[in-house]
TIMI-672547 format. One record per residue (C-alpha): x, y, z; residue number from 1. Coordinates in pm, 1 decimal. Example, Ala and Ser with C-alpha at 12.3 -4.5 7.8 and 13.67 -1.06 7.14 Angstrom:
BEGIN
u, v, w, resi
1230.0, -450.0, 780.0, 1 .
1367.0, -106.0, 714.0, 2 .
This chain:
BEGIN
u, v, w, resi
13222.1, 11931.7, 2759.5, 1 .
12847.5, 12022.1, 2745.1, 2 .
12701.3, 11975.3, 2379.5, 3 .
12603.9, 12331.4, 2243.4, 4 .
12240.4, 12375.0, 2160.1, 5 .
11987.6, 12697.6, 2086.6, 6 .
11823.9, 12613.1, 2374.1, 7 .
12015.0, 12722.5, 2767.3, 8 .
11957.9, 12399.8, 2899.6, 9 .
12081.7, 12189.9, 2580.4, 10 .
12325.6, 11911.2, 2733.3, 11 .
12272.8, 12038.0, 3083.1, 12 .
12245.4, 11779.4, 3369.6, 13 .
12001.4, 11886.8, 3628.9, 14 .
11958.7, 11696.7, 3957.8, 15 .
11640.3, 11568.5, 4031.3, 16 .
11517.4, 11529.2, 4434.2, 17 .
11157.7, 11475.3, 4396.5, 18 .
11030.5, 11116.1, 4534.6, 19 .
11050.3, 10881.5, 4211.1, 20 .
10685.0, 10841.9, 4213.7, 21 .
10614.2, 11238.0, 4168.5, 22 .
10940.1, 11356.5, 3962.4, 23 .
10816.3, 11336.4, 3628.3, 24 .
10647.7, 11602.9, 3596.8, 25 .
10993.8, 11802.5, 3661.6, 26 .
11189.9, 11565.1, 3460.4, 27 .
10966.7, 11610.3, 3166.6, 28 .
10943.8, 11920.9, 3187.1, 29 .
11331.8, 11930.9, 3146.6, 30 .
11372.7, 11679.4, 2886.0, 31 .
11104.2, 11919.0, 2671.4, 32 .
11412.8, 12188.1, 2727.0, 33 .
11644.8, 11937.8, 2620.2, 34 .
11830.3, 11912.2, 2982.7, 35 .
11909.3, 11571.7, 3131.9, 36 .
11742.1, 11477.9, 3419.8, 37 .
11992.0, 11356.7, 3722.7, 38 .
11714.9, 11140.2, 3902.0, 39 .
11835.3, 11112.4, 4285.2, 40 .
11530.1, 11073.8, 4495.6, 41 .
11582.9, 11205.1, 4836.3, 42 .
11302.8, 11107.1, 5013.8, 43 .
10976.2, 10867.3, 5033.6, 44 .
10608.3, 10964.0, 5072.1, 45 .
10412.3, 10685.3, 5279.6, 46 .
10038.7, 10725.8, 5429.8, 47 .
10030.0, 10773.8, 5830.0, 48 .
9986.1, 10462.8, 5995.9, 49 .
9713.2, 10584.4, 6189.6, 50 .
9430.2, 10703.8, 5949.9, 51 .
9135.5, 10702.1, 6236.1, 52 .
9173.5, 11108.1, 6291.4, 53 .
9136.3, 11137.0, 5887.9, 54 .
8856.0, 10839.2, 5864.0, 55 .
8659.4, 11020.0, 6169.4, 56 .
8666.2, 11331.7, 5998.5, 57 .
8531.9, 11213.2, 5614.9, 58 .
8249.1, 11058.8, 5826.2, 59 .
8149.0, 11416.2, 5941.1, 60 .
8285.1, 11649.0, 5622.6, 61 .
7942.8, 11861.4, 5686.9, 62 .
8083.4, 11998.3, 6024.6, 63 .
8367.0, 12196.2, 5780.7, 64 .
8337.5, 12520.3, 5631.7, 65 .
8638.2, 12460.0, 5464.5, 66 .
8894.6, 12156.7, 5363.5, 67 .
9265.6, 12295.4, 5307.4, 68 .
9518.9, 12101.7, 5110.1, 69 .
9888.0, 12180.9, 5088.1, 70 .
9977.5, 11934.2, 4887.2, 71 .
9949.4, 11701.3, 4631.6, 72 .
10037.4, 11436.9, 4886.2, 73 .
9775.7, 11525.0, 5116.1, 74 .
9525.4, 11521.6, 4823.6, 75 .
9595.3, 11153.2, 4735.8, 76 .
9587.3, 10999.7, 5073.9, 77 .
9258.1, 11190.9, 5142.9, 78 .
9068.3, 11095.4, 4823.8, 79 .
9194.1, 10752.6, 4831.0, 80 .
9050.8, 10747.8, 5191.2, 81 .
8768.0, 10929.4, 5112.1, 82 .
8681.1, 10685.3, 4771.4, 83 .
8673.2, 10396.0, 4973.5, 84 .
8423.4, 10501.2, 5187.3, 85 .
8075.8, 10280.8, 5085.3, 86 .
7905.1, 10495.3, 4797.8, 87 .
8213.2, 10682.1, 4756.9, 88 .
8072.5, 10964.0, 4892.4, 89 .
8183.9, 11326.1, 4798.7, 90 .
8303.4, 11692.0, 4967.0, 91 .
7964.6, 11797.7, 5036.2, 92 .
7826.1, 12066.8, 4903.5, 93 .
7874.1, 12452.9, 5120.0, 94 .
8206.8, 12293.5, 5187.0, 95 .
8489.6, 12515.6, 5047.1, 96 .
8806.3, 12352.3, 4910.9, 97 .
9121.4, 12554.6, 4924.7, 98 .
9468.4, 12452.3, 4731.2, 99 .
9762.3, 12602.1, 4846.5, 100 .
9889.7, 12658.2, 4477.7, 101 .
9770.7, 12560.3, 4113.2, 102 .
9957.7, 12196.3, 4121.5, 103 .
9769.9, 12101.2, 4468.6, 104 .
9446.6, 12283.6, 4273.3, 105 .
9527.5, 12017.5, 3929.0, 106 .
9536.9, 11736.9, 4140.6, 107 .
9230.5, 11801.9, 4328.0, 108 .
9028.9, 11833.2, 4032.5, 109 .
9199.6, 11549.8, 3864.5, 110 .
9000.1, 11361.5, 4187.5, 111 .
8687.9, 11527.8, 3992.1, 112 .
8628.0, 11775.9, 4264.6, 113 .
8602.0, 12128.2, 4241.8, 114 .
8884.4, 12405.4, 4366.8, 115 .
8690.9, 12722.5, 4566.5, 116 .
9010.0, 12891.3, 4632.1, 117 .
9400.6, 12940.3, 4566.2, 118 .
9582.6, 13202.2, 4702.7, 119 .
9802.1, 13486.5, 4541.0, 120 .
10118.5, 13308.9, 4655.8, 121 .
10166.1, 12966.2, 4693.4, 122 .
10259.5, 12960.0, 5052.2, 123 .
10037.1, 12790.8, 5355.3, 124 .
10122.6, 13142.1, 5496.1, 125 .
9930.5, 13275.8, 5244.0, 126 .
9647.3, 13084.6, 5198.5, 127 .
9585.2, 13129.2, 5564.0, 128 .
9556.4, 13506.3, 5533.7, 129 .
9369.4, 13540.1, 5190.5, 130 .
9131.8, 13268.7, 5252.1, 131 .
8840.2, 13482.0, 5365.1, 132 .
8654.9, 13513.8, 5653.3, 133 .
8726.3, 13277.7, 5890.2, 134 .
8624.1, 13361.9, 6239.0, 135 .
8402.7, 13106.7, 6422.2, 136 .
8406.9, 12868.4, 6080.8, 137 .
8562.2, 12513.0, 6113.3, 138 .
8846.0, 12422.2, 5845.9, 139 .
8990.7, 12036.2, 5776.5, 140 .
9348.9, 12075.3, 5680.6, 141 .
9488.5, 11716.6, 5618.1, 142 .
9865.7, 11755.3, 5645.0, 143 .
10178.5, 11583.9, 5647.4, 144 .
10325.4, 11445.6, 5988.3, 145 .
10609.5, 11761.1, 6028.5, 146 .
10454.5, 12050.8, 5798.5, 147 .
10497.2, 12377.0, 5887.3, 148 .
10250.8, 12536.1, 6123.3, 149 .
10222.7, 12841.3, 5941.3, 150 .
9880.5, 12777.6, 5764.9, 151 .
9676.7, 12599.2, 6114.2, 152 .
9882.2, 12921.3, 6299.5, 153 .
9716.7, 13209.3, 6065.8, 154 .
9375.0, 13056.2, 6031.2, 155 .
9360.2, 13017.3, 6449.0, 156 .
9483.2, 13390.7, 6471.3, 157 .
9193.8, 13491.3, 6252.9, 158 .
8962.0, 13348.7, 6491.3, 159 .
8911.9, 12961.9, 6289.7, 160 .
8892.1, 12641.9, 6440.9, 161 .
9091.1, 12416.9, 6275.8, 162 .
9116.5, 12003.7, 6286.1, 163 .
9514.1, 11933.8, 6165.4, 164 .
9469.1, 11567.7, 6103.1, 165 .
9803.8, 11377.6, 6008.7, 166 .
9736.6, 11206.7, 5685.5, 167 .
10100.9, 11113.3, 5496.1, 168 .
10471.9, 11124.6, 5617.3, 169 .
10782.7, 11241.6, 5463.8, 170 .
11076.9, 10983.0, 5502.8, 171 .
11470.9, 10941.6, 5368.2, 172 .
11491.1, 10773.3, 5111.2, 173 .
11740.5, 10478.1, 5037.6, 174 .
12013.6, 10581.0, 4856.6, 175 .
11993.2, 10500.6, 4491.2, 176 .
12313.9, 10351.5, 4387.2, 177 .
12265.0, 10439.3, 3992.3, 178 .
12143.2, 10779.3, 4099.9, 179 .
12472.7, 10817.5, 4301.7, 180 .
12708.8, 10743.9, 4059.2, 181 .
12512.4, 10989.9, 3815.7, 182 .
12529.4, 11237.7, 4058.7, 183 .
12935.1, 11180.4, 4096.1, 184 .
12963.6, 11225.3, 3698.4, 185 .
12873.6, 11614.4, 3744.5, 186 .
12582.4, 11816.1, 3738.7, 187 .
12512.3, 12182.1, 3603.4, 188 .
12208.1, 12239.5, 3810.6, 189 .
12013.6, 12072.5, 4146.2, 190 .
11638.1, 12155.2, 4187.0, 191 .
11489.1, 12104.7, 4503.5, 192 .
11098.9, 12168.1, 4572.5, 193 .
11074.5, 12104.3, 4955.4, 194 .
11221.5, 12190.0, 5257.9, 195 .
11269.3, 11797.9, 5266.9, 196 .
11402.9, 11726.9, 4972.4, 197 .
11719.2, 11991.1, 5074.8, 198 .
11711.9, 11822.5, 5436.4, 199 .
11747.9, 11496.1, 5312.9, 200 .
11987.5, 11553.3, 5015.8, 201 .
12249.4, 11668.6, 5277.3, 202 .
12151.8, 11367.9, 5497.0, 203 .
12181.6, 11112.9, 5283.0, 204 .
12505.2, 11249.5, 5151.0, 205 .
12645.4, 11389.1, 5468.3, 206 .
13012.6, 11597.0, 5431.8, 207 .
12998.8, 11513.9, 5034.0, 208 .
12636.5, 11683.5, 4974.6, 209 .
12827.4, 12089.5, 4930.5, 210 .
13117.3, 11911.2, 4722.6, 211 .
12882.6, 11744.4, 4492.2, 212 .
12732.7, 12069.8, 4439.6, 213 .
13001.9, 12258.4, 4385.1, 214 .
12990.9, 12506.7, 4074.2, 215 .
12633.6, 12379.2, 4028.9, 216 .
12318.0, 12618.6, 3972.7, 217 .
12086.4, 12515.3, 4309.7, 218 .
11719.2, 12596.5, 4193.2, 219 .
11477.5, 12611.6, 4500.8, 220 .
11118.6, 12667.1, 4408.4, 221 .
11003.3, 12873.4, 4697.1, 222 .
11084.8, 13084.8, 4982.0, 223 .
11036.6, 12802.4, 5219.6, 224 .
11264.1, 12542.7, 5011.9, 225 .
11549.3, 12835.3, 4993.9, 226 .
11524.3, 12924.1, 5357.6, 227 .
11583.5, 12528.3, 5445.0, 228 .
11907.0, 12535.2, 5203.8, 229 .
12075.9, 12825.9, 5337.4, 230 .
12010.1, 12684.0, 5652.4, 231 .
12218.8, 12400.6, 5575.9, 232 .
12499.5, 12613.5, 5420.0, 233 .
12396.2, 12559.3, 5065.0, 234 .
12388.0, 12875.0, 4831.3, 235 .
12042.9, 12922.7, 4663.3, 236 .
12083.4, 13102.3, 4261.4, 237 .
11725.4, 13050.3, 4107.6, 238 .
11388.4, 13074.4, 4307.9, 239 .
11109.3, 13171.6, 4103.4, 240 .
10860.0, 13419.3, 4133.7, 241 .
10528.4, 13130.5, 4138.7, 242 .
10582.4, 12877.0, 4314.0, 243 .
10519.3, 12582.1, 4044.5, 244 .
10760.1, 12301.2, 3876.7, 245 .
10695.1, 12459.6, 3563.3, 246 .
10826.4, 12813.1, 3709.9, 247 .
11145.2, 12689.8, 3821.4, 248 .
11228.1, 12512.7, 3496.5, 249 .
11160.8, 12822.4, 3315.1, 250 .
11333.8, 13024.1, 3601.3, 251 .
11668.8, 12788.9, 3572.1, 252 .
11657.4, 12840.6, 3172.8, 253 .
11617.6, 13159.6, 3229.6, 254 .
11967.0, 13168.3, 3448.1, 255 .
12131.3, 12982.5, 3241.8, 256 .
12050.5, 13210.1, 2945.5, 257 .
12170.5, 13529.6, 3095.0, 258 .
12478.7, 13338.5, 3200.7, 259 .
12564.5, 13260.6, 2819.1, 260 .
12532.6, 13640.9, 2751.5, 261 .
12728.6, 13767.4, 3033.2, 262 .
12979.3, 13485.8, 2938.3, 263 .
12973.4, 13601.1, 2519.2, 264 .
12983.5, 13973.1, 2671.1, 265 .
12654.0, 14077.0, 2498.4, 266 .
């Protein structure tokens, strides 16, 4: 039985896919509403092996009219790359820097560079169509090794040329034994917050992953994460309106709360 609290997520146990290295933002953030975080990373985050496209393009930033992040992945591998560079040279200046949404923008400037543009919506999509005029202007969009085309596809329809250069990948990760059997002791909610993190949750788990979620709240925090579990025959009940881990906790309380009234017929 779930321990009854003020709060909607009091007791509740809320799987966690995020890679271990980048899920505690979410799992704070859930532990400040009092729910337990179900920690069961579902994949890995490692830098390309081949860096040369990414180290050939730092050497000539000044060729860019714009640098396009999608996320904070692609951030890290670039400034890490870009810091050990001799003088530690910076984004030079008349070079725009685009996040796709404000937690790609916070770790950008927590690299102590500045943020020229984020879009309406947090969507590559988006950011594509909103950033400007593009036509004839160059834009550096460090990505992962299988992202989505949308954002390169909009800017090159609007007349940009851009330089995709492959700078992390996205892999399974092992399964964690502890996180299994915490997973098998029942969950009230799963949050996912990439297409991968869906995709590899039912790969790792195979014919169990729908069982396991049975009865279970799935949280998706965009359009793009939602679209990749229906996909895979998993129902989506919470996607919130902005695209940020701090929306979709306060999206899933939200769910939860209404569900208590319905359930107390108020």
């Amino acid at each position: 039985m779930r321990p009854r609290g003020l709060r909607p997520l009091d007791g509740r146990r809320v799987l966690v896919t995020r890679p271990r290295a980048h899920a505690a933002e979410l799992c704070d953030a859930l532990t400040a509403r009092c729910a337990v975080p179900v920690a069961f990373p579902t994949i890995d985050i490692r830098p390309a092996d081949d860096l040369g496209p990414l180290d050939r393009a730092l050497v000539a930033l000044d060729i860019y009219d714009w640098i396009t992040f999608t996320s904070a992945n692609s951030v890290a591998v670039f400034f890490d790359r870009l810091g050990a560079r001799p003088g530690a040279p910076a984004i030079p200046r008349g070079v725009g820097v685009a996040a796709v949404g404000s937690g790609t923008a916070r770790a950008i400037t927590a690299r102590g560079s500045r943020v020229d543009f984020v879009p309406s919506e947090f969507l590559g999509e988006q950011l594509g169509r909103e950033l400007g005029e593009v036509r004839g202007r160059r834009v550096l969009f460090p990505r992962a090794a299988r992202a989505r085309e949308a954002l390169a596809a909009e800017l090159r329809r609007r007349g940009a040329i851009v330089d995709e250069v492959t700078v992390y990948e996205t892999l399974p990760a092992s399964p964690d034994p502890a996180g299994l059997a915490a997973l098998d002791a029942g969950i009230d909610a799963a949050t996912f917050t990439s297409a991968s993190t869906v995709e590899n949750f039912v790969a790792l788990l195979g014919p169990r992953a729908a069982p396991l979620l049975q009865g279970a709240v799935v949280a998706c925090i965009g359009p793009v994460t939602s679209e990749a579990a229906r996909t895979l025959g998993l129902p989506v009940h919470v996607e919130p309106a902005q695209h940020t881990v701090r929306d979709l906790v306060t999206a899933l309380e939200r769910h939860f709360a209404g569900a208590t009234l319905a359930a107390s017929g108020s």
